[in-house]
C-alpha positions in Angstrom: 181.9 163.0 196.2 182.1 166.6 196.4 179.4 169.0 197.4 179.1 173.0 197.8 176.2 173.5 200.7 174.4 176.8 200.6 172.0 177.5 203.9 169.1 179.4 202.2 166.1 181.2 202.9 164.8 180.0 199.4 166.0 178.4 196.0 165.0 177.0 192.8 166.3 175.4 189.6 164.8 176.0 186.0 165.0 174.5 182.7 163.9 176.0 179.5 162.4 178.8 181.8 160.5 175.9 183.6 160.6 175.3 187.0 161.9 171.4 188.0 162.6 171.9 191.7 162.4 174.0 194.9 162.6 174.3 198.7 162.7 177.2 201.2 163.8 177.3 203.5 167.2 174.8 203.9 169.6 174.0 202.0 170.8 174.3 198.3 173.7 171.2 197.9 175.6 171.5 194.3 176.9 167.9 194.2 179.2 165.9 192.2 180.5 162.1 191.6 184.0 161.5 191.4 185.6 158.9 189.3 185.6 156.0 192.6 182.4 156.9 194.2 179.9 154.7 194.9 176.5 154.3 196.7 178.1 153.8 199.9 179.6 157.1 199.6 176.9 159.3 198.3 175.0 157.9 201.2 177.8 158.9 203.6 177.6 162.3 202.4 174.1 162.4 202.4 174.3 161.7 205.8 176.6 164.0 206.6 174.9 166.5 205.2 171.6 165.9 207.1 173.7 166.6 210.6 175.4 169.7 210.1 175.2 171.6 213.0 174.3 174.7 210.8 171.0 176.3 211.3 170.3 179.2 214.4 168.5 178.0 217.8 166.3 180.2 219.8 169.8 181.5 220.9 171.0 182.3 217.5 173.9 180.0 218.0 174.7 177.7 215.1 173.6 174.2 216.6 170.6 172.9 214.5 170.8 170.4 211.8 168.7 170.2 208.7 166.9 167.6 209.8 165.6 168.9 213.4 164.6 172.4 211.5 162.6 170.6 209.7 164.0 172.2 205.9 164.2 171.4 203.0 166.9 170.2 200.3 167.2 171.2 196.3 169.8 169.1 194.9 171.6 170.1 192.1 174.1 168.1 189.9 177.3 169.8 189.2 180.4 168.6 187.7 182.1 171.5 187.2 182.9 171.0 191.1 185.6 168.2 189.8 187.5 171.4 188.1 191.5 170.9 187.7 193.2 173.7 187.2 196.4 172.9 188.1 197.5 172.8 184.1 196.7 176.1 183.2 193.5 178.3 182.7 191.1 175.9 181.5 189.7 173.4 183.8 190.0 170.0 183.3 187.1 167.4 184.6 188.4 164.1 184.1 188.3 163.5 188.0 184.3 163.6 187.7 182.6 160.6 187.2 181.5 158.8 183.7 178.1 160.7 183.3 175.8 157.5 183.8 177.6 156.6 186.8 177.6 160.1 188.0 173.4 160.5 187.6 173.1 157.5 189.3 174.9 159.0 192.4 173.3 162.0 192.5 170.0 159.9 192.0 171.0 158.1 195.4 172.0 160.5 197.2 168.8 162.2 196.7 167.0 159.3 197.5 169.1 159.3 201.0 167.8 162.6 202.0 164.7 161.6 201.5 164.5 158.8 203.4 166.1 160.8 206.1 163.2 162.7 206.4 164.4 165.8 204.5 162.0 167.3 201.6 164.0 166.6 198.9 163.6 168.4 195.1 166.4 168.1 192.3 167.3 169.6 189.2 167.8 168.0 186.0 171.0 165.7 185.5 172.7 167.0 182.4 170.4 170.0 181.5 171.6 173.6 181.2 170.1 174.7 184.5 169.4 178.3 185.9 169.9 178.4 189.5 168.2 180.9 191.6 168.8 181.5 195.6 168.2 183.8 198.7 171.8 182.7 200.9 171.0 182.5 204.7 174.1 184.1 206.8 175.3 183.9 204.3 176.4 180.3 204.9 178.4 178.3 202.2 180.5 175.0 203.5 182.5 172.8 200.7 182.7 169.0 201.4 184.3 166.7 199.6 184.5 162.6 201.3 188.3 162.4 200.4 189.2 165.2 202.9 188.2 164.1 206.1 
């Protein structure tokens, strides 16, 4: 799986100029599911995700994870992260996951979050979404599980 994570102040996702998700302040995570990926993985990232060491102490430092700051998550699905573009101009997307597959991942990996304690809002799987955001830092880490 791949996933863009954005530490922010605030964010939400509309559809059809209503609103489907939220948090403040925490973390915005685009995410996508590669062709391979399974629960195991999305779980991993999850995880992952829920220890970054990213968020200020009383010291400013960088040394707080999402889940002792107590923030929030808005999970977005993305698939446009699988982009190839080693051919030429146009991006290719065949690395990205068969779409049913690839909701059910994102599904999961919500569901992760959640029961690690995280306030956890999505978007909506396959819908032309409008994504708003306040960056923190600003603060912007790319992960994806087959680069260690």
């Amino acid at each position: 799986m791949r996933a863009l994570v954005q530490r922010v102040r605030e964010a939400q996702v509309t559809v059809d100029s209503t609103l489907v998700g939220r948090t403040g302040p925490g973390l915005l995570i685009l995410v996508c599911a590669m062709s391979g990926d399974d629960e195991a993985t999305a779980a991993a990232l999850a995880t992952k995700i829920s220890k970054l060491r990213i968020f200020r102490d009383e010291a400013g430092k960088m040394n707080l994870s999402l889940v002792q700051t107590g923030g929030g998550a808005l999970v977005v699905s993305q698939f446009t992260l699988a982009a190839d573009t080693s051919r030429g101009n146009r991006p290719g997307f065949s690395g990205a996951a068969k779409p049913d597959i690839a909701e059910a991942l994102y599904l999961h990996f919500a569901k992760v979050l959640k029961e690690l304690g995280i306030a956890t809002e999505t978007g909506r799987f396959g819908a032309e979404m409008q994504v708003q955001l306040t960056n923190d830092g600003p603060v912007t880490l790319w992960l994806d599980t087959d680069i260690p």
